[in-house]
KOLLO-646794 format. One record per residue (C-alpha): residue in three letters; chain; x, y, z. Coordinates in Angstrom, 3 decimals, decimal comma, padded with zeros to 6 digits. Layout:
BEGIN
@resn=ALA chain=A X=X Y=Y Z=Z
...
END
This chain:
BEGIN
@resn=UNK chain=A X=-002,670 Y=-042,153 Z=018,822
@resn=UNK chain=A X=-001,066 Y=-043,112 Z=022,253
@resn=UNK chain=A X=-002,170 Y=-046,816 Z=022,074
@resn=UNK chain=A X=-003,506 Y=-046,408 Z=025,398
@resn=UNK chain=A X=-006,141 Y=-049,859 Z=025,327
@resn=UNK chain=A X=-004,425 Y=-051,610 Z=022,265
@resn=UNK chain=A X=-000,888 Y=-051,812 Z=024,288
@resn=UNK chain=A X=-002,630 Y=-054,218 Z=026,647
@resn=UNK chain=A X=-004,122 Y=-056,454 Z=023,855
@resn=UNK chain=A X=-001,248 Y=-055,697 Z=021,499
@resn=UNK chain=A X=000,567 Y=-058,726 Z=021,707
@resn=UNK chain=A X=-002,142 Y=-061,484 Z=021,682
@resn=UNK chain=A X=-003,589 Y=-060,047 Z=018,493
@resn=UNK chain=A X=-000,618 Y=-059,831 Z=016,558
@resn=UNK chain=A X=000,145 Y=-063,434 Z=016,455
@resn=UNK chain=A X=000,356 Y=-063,427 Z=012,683
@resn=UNK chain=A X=004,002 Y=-061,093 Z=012,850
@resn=UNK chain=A X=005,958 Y=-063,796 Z=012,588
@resn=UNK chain=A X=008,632 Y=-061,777 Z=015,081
@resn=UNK chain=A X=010,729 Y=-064,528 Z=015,494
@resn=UNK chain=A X=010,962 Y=-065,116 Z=011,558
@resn=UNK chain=A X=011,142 Y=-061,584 Z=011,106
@resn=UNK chain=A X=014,287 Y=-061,177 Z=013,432
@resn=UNK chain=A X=016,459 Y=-063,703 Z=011,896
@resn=UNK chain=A X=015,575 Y=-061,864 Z=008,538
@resn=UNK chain=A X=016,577 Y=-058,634 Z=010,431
@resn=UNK chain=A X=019,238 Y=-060,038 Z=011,113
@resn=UNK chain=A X=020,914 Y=-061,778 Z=008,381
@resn=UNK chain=A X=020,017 Y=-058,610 Z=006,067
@resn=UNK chain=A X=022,714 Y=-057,328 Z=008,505
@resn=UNK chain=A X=025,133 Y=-060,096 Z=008,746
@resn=UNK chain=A X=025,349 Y=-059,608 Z=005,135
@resn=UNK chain=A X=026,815 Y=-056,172 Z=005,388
@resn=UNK chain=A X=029,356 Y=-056,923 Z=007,965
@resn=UNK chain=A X=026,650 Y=-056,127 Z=011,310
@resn=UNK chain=A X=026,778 Y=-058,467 Z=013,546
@resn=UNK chain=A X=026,755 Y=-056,721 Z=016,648
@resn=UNK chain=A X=026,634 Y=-053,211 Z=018,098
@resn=UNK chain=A X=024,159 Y=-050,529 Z=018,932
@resn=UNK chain=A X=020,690 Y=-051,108 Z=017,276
@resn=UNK chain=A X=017,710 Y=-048,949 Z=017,399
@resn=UNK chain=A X=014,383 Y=-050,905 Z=017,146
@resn=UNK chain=A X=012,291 Y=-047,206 Z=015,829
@resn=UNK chain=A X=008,223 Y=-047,786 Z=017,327
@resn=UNK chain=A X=009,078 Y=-050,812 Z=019,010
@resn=UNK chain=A X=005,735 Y=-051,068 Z=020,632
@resn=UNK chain=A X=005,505 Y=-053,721 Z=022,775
@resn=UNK chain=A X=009,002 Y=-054,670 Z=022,823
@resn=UNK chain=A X=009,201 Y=-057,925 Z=021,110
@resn=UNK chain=A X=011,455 Y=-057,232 Z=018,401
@resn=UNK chain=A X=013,636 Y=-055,230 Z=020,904
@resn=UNK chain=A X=014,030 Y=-058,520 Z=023,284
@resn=UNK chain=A X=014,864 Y=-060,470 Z=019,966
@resn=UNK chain=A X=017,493 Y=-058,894 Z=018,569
@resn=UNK chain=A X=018,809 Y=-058,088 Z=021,947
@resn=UNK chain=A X=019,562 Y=-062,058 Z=021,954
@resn=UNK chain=A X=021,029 Y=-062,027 Z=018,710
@resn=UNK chain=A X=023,731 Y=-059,838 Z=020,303
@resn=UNK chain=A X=022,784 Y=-056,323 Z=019,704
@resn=UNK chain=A X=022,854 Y=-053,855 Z=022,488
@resn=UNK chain=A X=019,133 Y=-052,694 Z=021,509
@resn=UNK chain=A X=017,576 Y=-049,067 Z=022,118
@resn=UNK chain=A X=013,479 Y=-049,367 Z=021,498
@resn=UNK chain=A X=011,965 Y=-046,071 Z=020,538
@resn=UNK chain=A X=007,799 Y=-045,472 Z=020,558
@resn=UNK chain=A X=005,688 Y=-042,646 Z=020,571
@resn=UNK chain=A X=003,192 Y=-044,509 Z=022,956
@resn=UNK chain=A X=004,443 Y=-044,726 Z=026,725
@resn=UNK chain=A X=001,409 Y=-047,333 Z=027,225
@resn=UNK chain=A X=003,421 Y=-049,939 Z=025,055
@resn=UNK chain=A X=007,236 Y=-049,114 Z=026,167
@resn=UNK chain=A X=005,553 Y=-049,865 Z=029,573
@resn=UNK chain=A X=004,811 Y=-053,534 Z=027,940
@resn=UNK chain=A X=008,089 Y=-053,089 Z=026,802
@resn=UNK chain=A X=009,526 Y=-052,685 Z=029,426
@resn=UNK chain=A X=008,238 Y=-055,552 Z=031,860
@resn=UNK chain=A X=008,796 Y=-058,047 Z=028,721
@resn=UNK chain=A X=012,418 Y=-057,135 Z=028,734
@resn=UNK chain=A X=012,748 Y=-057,385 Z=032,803
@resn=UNK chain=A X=010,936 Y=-060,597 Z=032,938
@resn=UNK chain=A X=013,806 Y=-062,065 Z=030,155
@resn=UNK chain=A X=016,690 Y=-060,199 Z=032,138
@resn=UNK chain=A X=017,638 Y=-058,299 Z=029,163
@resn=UNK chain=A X=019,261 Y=-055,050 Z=029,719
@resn=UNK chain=A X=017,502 Y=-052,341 Z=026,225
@resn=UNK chain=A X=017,344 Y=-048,787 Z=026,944
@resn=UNK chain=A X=013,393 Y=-047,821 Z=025,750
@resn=UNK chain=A X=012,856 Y=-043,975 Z=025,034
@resn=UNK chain=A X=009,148 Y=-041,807 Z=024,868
@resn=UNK chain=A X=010,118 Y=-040,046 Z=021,163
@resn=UNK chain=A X=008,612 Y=-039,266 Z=018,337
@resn=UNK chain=A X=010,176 Y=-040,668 Z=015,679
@resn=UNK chain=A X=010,368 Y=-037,425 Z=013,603
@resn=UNK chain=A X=012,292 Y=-035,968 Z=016,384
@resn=UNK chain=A X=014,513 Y=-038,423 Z=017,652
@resn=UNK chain=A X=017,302 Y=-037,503 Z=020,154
@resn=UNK chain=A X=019,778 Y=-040,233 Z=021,025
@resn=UNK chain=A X=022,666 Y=-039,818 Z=023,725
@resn=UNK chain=A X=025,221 Y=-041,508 Z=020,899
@resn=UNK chain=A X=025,534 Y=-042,748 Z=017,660
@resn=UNK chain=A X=024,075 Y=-046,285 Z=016,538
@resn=UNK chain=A X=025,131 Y=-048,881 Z=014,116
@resn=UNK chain=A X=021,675 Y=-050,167 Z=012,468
@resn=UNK chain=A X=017,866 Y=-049,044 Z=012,849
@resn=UNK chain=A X=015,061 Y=-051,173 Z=012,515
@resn=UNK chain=A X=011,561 Y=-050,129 Z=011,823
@resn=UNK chain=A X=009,838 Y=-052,917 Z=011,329
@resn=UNK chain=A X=005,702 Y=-053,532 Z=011,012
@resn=UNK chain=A X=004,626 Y=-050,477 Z=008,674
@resn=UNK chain=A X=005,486 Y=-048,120 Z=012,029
@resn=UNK chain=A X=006,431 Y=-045,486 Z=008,965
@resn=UNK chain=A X=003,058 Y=-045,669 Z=007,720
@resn=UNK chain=A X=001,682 Y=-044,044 Z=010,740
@resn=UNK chain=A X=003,719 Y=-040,884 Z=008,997
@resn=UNK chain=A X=000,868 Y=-038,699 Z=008,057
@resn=UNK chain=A X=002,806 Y=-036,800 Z=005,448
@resn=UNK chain=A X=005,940 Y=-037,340 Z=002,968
@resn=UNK chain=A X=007,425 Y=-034,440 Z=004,932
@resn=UNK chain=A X=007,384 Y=-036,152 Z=008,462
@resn=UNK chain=A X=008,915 Y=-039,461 Z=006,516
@resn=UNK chain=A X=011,682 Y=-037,176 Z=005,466
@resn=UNK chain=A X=012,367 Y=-035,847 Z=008,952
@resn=UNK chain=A X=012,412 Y=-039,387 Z=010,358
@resn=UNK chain=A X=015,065 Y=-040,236 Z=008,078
@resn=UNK chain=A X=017,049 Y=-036,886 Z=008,632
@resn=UNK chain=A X=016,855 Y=-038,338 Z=012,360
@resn=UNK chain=A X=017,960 Y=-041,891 Z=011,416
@resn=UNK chain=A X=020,680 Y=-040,568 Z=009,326
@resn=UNK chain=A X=021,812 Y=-038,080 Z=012,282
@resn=UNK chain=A X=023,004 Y=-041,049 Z=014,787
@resn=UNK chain=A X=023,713 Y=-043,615 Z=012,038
@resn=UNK chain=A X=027,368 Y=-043,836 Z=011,891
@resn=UNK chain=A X=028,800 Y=-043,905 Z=008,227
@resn=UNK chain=A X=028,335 Y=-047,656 Z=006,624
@resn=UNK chain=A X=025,373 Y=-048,273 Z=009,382
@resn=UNK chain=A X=021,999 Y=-050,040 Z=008,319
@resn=UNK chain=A X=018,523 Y=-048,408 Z=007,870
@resn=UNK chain=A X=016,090 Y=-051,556 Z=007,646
@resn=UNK chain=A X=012,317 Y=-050,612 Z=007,463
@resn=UNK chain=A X=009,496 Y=-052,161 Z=005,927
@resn=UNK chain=A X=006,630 Y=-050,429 Z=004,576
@resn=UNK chain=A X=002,781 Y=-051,459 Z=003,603
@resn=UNK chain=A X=002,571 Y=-050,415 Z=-000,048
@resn=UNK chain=A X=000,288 Y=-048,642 Z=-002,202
@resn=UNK chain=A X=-001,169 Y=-051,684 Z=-003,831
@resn=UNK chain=A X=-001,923 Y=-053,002 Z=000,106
@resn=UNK chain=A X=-003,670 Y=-049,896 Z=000,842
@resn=UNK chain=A X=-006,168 Y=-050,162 Z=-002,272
@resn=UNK chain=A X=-006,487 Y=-053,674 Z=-002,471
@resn=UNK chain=A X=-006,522 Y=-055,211 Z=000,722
@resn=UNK chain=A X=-007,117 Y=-052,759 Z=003,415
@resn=UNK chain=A X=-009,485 Y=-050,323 Z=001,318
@resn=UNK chain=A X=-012,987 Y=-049,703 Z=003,305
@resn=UNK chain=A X=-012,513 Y=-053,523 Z=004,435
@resn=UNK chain=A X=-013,610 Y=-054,817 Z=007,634
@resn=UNK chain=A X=-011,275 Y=-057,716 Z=009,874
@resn=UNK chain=A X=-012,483 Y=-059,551 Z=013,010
@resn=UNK chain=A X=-010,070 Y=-060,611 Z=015,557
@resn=UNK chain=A X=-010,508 Y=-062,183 Z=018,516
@resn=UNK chain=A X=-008,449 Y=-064,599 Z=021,594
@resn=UNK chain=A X=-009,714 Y=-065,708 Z=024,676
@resn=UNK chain=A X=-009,440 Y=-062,147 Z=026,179
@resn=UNK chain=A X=-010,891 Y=-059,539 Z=023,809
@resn=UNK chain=A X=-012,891 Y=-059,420 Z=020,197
@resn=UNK chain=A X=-011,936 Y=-056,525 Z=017,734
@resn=UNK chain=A X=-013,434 Y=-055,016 Z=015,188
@resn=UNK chain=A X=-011,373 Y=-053,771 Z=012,673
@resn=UNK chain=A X=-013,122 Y=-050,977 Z=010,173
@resn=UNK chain=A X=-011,304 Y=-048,958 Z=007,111
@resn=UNK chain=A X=-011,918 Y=-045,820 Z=005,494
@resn=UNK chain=A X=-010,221 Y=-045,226 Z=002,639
@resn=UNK chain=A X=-009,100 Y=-042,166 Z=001,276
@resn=UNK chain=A X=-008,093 Y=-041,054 Z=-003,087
@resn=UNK chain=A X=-004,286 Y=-040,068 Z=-001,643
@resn=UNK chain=A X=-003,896 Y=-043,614 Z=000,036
@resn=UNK chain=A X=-004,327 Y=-043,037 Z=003,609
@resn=UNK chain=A X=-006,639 Y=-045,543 Z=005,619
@resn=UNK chain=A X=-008,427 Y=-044,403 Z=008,721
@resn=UNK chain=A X=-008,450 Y=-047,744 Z=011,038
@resn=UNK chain=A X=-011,202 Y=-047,740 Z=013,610
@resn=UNK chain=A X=-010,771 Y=-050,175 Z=015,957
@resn=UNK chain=A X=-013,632 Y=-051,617 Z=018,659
@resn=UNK chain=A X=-012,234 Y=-053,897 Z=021,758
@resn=UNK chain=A X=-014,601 Y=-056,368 Z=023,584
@resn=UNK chain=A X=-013,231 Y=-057,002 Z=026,571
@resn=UNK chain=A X=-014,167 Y=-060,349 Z=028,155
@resn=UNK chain=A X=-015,351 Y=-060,171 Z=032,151
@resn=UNK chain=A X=-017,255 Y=-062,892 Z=032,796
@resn=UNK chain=A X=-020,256 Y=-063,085 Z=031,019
@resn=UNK chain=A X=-019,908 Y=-059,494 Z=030,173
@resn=UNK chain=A X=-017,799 Y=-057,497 Z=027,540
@resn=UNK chain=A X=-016,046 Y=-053,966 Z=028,312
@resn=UNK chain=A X=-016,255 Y=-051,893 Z=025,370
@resn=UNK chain=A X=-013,147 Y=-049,663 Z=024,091
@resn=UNK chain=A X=-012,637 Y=-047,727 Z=020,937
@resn=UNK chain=A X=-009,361 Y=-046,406 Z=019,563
@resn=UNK chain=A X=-008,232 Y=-044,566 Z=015,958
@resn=UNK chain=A X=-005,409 Y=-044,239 Z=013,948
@resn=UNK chain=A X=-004,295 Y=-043,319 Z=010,114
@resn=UNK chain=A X=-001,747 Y=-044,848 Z=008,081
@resn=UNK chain=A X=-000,485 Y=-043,750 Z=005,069
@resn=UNK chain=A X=001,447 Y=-045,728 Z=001,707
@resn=UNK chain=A X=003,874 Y=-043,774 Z=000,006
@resn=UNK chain=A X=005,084 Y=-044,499 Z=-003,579
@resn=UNK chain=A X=007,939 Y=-046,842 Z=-003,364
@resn=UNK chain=A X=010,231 Y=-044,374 Z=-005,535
@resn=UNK chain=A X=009,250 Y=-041,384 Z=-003,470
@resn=UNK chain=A X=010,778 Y=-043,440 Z=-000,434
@resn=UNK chain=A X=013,873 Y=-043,965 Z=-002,016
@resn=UNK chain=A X=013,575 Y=-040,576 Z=-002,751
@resn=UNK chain=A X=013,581 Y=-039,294 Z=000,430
@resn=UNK chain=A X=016,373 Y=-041,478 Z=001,821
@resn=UNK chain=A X=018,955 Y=-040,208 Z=-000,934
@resn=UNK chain=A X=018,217 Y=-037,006 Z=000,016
@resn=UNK chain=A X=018,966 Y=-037,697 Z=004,186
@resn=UNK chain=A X=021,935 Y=-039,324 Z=003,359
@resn=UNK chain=A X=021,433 Y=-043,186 Z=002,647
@resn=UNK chain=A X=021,871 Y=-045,386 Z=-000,538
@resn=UNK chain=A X=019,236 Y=-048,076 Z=-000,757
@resn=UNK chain=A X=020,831 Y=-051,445 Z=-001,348
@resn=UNK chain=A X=017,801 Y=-053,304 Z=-001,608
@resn=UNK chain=A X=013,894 Y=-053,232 Z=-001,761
@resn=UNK chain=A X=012,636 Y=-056,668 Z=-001,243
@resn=UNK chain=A X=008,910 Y=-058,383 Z=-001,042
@resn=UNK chain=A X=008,432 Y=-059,051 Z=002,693
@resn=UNK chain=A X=010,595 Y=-061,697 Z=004,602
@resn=UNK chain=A X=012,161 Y=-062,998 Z=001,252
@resn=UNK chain=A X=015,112 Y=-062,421 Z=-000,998
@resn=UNK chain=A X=012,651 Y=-061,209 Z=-004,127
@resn=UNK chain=A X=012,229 Y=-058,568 Z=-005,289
@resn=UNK chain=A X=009,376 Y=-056,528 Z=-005,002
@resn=UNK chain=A X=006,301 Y=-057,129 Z=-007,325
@resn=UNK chain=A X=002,915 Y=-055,246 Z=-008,306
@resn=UNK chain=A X=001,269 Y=-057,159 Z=-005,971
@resn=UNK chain=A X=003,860 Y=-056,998 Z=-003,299
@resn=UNK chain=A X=002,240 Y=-055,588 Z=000,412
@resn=UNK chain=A X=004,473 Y=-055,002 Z=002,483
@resn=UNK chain=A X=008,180 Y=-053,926 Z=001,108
@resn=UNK chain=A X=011,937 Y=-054,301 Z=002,998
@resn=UNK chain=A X=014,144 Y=-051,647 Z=002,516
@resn=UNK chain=A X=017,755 Y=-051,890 Z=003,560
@resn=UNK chain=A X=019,536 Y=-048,711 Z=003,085
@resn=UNK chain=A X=023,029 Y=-047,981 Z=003,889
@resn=UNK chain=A X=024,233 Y=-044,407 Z=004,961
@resn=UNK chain=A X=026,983 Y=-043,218 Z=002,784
END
């Protein structure tokens, strides 16, 4: 899915991502581990917010999406706030960087949108590639228990001054959730209709730390979202922080 209508209505509807909250936890899950500056990839940065954040928490930032409608977003936010981030058109599972980086952030279940525990795998081979030795891999996750429990075949309305959405699952026995998505676009006393689809998938939590041993990271923590616990059963959305060795 390119993202071509939901790049332009991206931002207003995602009010509830806490980025600025979700930064500072970005980056004191760094500071922790001695990164407090350096090169960081921000892996599907959409829209660019987290990108512009962490840029002014000192990182020289790299954003990374598979959809060139939202690194154009991107990159107007980061001209309008005079920050200088370097945004690339990749696919995640084949990422080609000119250098090496310090830390990657994936942040917002952007690994979800990996159809297969193969393509997860060759995201983190990628990660691992241009991650120097002792740099951060933070990514968080929707889990299993989200996928059944709260997504499932529910339906979500969201709307601003500027659009309505309709927000329909599907979901499937090995945990994937087909996400239909209607936009009412408001013109006056009229609405423009557009439709757009995508599939996420939750992965086991072990079968994730799986998959990072085996591309060359320990995982130093797994933690319930935007917190220092642990997770739970009923966690939905996990942190990892992985260090390559």
């Amino acid at each position: 899915m390119a993202y071509a209508k939901f790049a332009e209505f991206y931002d207003g509807l995602n009010a509830g991502a806490e980025y600025d909250k979700r930064a500072e936890y970005c980056a004191a899950l760094l500071k922790a581990q001695g990164i407090t500056g350096g090169i960081l990839l921000d892996l599907g940065c959409g829209t660019g917010t987290m990108s512009l954040l962490m840029a002014q928490r000192g990182y020289s930032v790299i954003g990374v999406d598979l959809s060139a409608d939202m690194l154009s977003c991107a990159r107007e936010k980061a001209a309008a706030a005079g920050a200088d981030i370097l945004f690339l058109n990749q696919d995640m599972t084949d990422l080609d960087l000119y250098g090496t980086i310090n830390a990657c952030v994936c942040v917002l279940d952007c690994i979800n949108h990996l159809d297969s525990i193969e393509d997860v795998k060759k995201a983190f081979d990628k990660v691992s590639l241009f991650t120097e030795p002792g740099g951060l891999f933070i990514f968080d996750v929707n889990t299993v228990y989200k996928h059944r429990q709260v997504l499932a075949d529910n339906a979500f309305i969201f709307e601003n001054e500027d659009v309505f959405c309709a927000w329909q699952n599907e979901l499937y026995d090995d945990d994937s959730v087909d996400v239909s998505l209607d936009f009412f676009e408001k013109s006056g006393d009229k609405y423009q209709r557009y439709s757009e689809y995508f599939t996420e998938k939750a992965y086991p939590l072990s079968e994730l730390e799986d998959a990072l041993a085996q591309s060359g990271f320990e995982v130093t923590g797994i933690y319930d979202d935007l917190s220092g616990n642990g997770v739970s059963e009923n966690t939905e959305r996990a942190v990892f922080v992985a260090r390559k060795r």
